[in-house]
N, C-alpha and C positions, 0 to 999 in steps of 0.2 A: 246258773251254771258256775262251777268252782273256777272254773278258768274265764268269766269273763275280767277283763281289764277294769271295768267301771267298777268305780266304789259299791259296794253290793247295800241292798236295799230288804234283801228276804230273808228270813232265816235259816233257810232251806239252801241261799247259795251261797251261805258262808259254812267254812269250814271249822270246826272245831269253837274255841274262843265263848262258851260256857259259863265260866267265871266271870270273864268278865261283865259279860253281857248282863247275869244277875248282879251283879256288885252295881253297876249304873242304875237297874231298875230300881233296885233296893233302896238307894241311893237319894232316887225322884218321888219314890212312895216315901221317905222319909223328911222331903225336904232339904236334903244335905245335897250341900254343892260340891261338884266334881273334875277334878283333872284329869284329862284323861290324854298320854304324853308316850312316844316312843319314838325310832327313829328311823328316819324317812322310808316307805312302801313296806312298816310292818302293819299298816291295818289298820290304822285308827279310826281313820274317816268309815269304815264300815263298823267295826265297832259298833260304834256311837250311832251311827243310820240304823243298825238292825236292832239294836239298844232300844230308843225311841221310836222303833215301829211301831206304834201300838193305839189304837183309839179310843185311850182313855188321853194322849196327852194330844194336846198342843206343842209343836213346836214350830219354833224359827231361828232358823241359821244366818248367823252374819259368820258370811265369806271375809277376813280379814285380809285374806291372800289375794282380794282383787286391790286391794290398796298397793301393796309387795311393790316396794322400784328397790333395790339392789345399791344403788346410786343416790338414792337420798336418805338423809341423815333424821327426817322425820316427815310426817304426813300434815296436810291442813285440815283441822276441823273438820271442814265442808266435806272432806273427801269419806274420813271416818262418818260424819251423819249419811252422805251416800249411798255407803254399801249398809247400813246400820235401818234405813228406810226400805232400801232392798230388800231387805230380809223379812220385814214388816210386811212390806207390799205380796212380798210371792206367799207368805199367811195368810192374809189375808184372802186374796184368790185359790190359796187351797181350802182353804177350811170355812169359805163365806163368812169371815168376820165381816164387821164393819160399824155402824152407828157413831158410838161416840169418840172408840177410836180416831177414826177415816176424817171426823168432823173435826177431831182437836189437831191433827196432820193437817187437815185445810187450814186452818185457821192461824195457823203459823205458818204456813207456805204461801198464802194468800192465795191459795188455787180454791177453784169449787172439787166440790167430792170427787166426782169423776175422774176430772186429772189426776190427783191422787189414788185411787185406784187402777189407773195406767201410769204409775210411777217410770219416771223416763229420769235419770239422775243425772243424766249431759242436757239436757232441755233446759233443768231448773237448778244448773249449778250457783246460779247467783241468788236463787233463795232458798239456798243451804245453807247457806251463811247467817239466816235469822234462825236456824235450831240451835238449841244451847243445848248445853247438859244438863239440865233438870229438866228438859223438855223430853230427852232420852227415860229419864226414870218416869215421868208423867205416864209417853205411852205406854211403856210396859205397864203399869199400876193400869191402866185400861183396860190390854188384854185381860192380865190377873185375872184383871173385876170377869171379867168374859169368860174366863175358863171356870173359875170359882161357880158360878150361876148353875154353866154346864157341868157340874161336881166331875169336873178334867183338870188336871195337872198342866201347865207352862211350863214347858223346856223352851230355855235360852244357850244354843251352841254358838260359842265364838271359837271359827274353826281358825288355827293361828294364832292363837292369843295374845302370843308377844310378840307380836305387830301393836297391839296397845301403848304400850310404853314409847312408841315413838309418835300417837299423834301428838300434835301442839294443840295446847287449847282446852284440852281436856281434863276433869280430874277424877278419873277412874275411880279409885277409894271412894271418891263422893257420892257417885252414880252408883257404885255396886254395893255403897253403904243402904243408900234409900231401898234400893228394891231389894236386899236382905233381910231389912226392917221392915218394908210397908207389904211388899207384895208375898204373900203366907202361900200361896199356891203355885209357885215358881222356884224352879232350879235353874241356878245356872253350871252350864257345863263349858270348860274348857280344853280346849283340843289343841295340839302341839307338836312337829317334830323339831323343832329347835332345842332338843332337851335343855341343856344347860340356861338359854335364856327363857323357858319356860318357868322354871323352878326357881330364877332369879323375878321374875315377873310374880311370880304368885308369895313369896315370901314379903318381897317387898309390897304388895297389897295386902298382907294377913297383920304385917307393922305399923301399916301407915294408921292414921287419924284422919276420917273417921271410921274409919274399915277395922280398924285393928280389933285384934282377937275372936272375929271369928272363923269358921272352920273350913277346910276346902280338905275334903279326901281325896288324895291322889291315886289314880289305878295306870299302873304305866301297863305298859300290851308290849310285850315280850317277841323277840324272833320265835320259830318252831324250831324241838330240840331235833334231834337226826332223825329219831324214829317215827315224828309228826311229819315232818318233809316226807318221805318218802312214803306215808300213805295217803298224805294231799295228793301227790302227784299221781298215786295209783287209782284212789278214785275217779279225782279228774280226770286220768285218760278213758277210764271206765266209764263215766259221759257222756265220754267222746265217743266210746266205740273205737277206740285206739291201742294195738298192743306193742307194747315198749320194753325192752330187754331189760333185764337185771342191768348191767353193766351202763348202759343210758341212765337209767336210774341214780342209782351210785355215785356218778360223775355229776348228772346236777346236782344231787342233793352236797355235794361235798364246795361246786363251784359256786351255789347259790347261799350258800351257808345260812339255811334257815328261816330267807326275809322274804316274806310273803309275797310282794310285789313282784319279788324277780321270778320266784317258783311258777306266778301265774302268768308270767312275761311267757316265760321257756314254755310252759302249758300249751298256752295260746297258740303261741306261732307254729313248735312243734306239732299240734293238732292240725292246723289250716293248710301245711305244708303236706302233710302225710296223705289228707284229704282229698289234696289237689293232686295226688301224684307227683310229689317231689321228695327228694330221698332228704330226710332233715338233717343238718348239720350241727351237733351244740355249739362245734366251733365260731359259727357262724352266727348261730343264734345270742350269741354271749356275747360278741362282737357289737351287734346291736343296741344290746343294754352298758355294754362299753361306753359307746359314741353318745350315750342319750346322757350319762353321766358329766361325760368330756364336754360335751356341748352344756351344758348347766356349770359346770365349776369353770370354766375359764372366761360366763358371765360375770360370774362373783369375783373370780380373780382381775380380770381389768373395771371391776370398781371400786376395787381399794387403791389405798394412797402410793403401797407398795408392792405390788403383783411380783416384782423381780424377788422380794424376801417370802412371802406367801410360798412361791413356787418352792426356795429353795429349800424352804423347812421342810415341806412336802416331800421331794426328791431327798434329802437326810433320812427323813422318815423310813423311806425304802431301802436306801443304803444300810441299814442301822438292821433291815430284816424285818421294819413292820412297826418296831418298838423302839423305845430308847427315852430315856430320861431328859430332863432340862439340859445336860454338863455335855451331853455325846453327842444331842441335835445342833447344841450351839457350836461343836467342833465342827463339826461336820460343813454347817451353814458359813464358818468362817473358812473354811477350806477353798469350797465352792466361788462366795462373796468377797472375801475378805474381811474386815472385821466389822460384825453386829453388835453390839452391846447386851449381852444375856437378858437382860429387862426386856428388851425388846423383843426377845426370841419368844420370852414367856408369855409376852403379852399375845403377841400372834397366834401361840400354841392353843393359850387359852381361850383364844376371842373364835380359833377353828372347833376348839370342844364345844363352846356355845353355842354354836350355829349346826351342831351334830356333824361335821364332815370325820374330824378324831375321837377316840375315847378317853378317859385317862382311869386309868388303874393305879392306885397306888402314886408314885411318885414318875411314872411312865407313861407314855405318849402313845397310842397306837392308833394305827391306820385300821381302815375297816376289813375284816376277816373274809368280806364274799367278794368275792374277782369282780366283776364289774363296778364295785363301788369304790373298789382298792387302784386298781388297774387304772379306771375310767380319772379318778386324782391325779395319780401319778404320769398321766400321759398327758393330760392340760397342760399340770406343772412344768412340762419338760416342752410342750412346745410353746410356752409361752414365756420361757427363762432365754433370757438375750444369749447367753453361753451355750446354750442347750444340751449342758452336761453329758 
């Protein structure tokens, strides 16, 4: 269904996204490794699931995002092999791998097979700590050997990827040098909405030694332009068995601006509401993905150093109509503050375009174009600024 909420798995319940989907496969039939990066609830994570649906390949996902604290400044080792084994382990039980993988996993964990095939990663946190990084490249070179036999392709998704650059311990270039070089039957894909520190994450591994110069083709996944939006939403009520006015229409596709996640948010509820005999409200509806926005950014705001500056670039931002250069936020921000030091403003600016919450065009700063993403900022910011402007 176009309107479920869950990352979509079929090809049939995703909408549009064509391109891309060829471009990944093409991609994996060729060997070539993949980025695959946009920003946050435009799609990727289905992307890439309806991409690799297919039973010529193998795949296994490490979830990087279960690693994700807000508040810490890098990850341990053990935590990275963790979710890194998890991802192995739920392979494994999909697809009946096993033999000499399962056996080379015991044999460094000091478990019998079994346990390792009931991977518990709070159980055996303490003999995490004996995985290394060439033990990372080792298993993968295993499956490889496994998927090569079965003449099937290894897809490796690191969904988050720049989560990477912050374990300690690790040295990434080393590990994704070996299994570029050794293992011939495997891609790796990486997934992303941090734009900015994704693109800084993969540049900086395409430089490094031993990694350097080879290739990773980027495919970013794009919002839907006006005229997409508003026949997603027509099918999916279509679906539904749901009829919706022109003017409903209209009004989300112009408050939703595009981003798929939200389209399917207002889908959703507005279907379940209509169903149920309640008259729907966008107001109301949009209110929701408000709060879901507010509630995530004013995590991130009280775990930086300075929440009181974060906020007030934010609220500048909106002052300024949305946009505004380095020279007019940092007016703005001393107005509010008092005096910040424009380095400082810059650095903020830029450390929010990395983390995807701003855009930057050009020499200017913008907030995000769909209300709940724009909104849902701007009202953290303001209740979490001491003055509360």
């Amino acid at each position: 269904m176009l309107f479920d909420i869950r990352p979509k798995e079929e090809r049939k319940d995703l909408y549009d996204r064509d391109k891309e989907i060829d471009e990944i496969r093409q991609s994996i039939e060729r060997g070539v490794w993949i980025a695959v990066y946009g920003i946050r609830r435009v799609g990727k994570t289905s992307v890439v699931n309806v991409a690799v649906n297919d039973p010529n390949y193998i795949v296994i996902k490490i979830n990087l995002m279960r690693m994700y604290n807000p508040r810490r400044k890098v990850y341990a080792r053990s935590q990275f092999m963790g979710v890194f084994l998890e991802g192995i382990n739920n392979a494994i039980k999909k697809y009946t791998l096993g033999g000499r993988a399962i056996r080379y996993i015991s044999n460094i964990l000091g478990t019998d097979e079994k346990s390792s095939i009931e991977l518990n990663a709070v159980r055996i946190k303490t003999r995490l700590k004996k995985f290394r990084e060439e033990d990372v490249s080792s298993v993968v070179r295993e499956i490889d050997q496994l998927a090569k036999d079965n003449r099937k392709k290894l897809v490796l998704v690191f969904d988050e990827a720049q989560e990477l650059m912050r374990v300690n311990g690790i040295n990434s270039s080393s590990v994704f040098h070996d299994i570029y070089d050794y293992c011939k039957s495997t891609t790796v894909v990486f997934t992303g909405s941090m734009v900015g520190l994704v693109e800084k994450m993969l540049k900086e591994l395409e430089y490094q030694k031993p990694f350097f110069g080879r290739y990773i083709r980027k495919i970013r996944v794009e919002r839907f332009e006006l005229n997409r939006s508003k026949d997603f939403l027509m099918r999916g009520f279509e679906e539904e068995g749901i009829k919706v006015g022109e003017d409903i229409l209209v009004e989300a596709v112009r408050r939703f601006d595009g981003v798929p996640g939200w389209l399917t948010f207002f889908g959703a509820e507005y279907s379940f509401r209509a169903k149920h005999g309640d008259s729907p409200d966008l107001n109301e509806i949009e209110r929701m993905a408000i709060e879901q926005v507010k509630s995530e950014f004013k995590d991130f705001l009280t775990s930086t150093q300075s929440p009181e500056r974060y906020s007030a670039i934010l609220i500048s931002l909106d002052r300024l109509g949305g946009r505004g250069e380095l020279r007019d936020v940092t007016k703005v921000v001393n107005a509010l503050l008092g005096e910040v030091p424009e380095p400082r403003v810059h650095e903020i600016l830029n450390r929010l375009v990395n983390l995807g919450f701003l855009r930057k065009e050009g020499q200017e700063y913008l907030l995000p174009e769909d209300e709940p993403d724009r909104k849902g900022l701007v009202e953290a910011s303001k209740e979490l600024s001491k003055g509360g402007y």
